[in-house]
C-alpha positions in Angstrom: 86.6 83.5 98.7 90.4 83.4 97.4 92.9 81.6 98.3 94.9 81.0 102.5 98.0 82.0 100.2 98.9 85.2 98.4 102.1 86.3 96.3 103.7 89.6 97.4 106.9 91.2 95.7 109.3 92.8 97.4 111.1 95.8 96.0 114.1 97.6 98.0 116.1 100.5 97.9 119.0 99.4 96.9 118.0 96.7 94.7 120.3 93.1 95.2 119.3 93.3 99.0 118.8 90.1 100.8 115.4 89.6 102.5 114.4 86.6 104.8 111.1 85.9 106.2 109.8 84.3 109.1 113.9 82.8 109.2 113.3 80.4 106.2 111.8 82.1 103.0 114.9 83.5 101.3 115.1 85.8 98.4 116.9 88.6 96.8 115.1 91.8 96.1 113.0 92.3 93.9 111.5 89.5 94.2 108.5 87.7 94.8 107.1 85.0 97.5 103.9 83.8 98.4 103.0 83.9 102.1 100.2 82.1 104.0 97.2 84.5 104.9 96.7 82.8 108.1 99.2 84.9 110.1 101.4 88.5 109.8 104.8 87.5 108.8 108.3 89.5 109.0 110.9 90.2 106.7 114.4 90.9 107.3 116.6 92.7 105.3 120.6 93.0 104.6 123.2 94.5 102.5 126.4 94.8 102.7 127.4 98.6 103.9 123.7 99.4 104.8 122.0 98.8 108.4 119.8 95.8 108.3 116.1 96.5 109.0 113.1 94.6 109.8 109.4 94.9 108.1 106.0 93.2 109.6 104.2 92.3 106.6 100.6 92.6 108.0 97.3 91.4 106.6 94.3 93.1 107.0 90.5 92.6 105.8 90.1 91.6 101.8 86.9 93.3 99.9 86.4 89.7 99.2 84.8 90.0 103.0 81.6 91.2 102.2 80.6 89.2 99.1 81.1 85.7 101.6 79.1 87.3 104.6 76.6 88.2 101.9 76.7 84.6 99.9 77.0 83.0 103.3 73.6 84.6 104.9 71.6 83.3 101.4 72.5 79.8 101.8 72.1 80.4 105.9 75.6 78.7 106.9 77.6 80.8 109.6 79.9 77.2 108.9 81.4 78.7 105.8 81.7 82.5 107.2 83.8 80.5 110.3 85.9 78.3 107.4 86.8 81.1 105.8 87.7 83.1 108.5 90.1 79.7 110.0 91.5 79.3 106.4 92.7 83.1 106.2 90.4 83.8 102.9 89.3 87.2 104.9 92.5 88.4 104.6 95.0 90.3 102.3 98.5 91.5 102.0 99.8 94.4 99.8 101.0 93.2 96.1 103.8 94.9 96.6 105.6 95.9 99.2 108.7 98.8 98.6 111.5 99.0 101.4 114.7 101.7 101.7 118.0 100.8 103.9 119.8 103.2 105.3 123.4 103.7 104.4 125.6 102.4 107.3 127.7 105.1 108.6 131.0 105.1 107.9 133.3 104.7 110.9 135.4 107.2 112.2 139.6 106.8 111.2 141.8 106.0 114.3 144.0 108.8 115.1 148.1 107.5 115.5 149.5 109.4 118.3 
């Protein structure tokens, strides 16, 4: 089984963007973090004359899965299965993750009467 942590990079669209996850993993895009595997996290993005957006970063099953249920069963111990499982080895995130703000509108001139 691999590793509870995994290192993701995160590209966005404008590069230079500022990206915070879970409010205290900071970085400027692109850029790369590694996140725990135990839980989904979210990312929050800003830059200056773009709306800010948010992103769940969400694990799902690794292909690593089946080899451990398989090496597991030989050696007859539902213990590591359950380990692996607590320790977030079952799970993945993408390598890379790509992200595009939207422009922020540009406000409307007063008209002087």
């Amino acid at each position: 089984m691999h590793s509870d942590k995994q290192s993701v990079t995160i590209f966005t669209n404008p590069p230079e963007s500022e990206v915070v996850i879970d409010d205290y993993l900071h970085l400027t895009a692109p850029g790369t973090v590694t996140l725990s595997r135990k839980g989904n996290h979210l990312a929050q993005v800003n830059k200056d004359g773009y709306e800010p957006t948010s992103l769940g970063i969400d694990r799902t099953w690794s292909w690593w899965v089946v080899g451990d249920i398989v090496g597991c069963l030989i050696i007859f111990s539902p213990f590591c299965i359950m380990h692996d499982i607590d320790q977030g080895g079952y799970y993945t995130f993408d390598d890379k993750i790509y992200l595009t703000l939207d422009r922020r509108a540009a406000s409307e001139p007063t008209l002087s009467k």
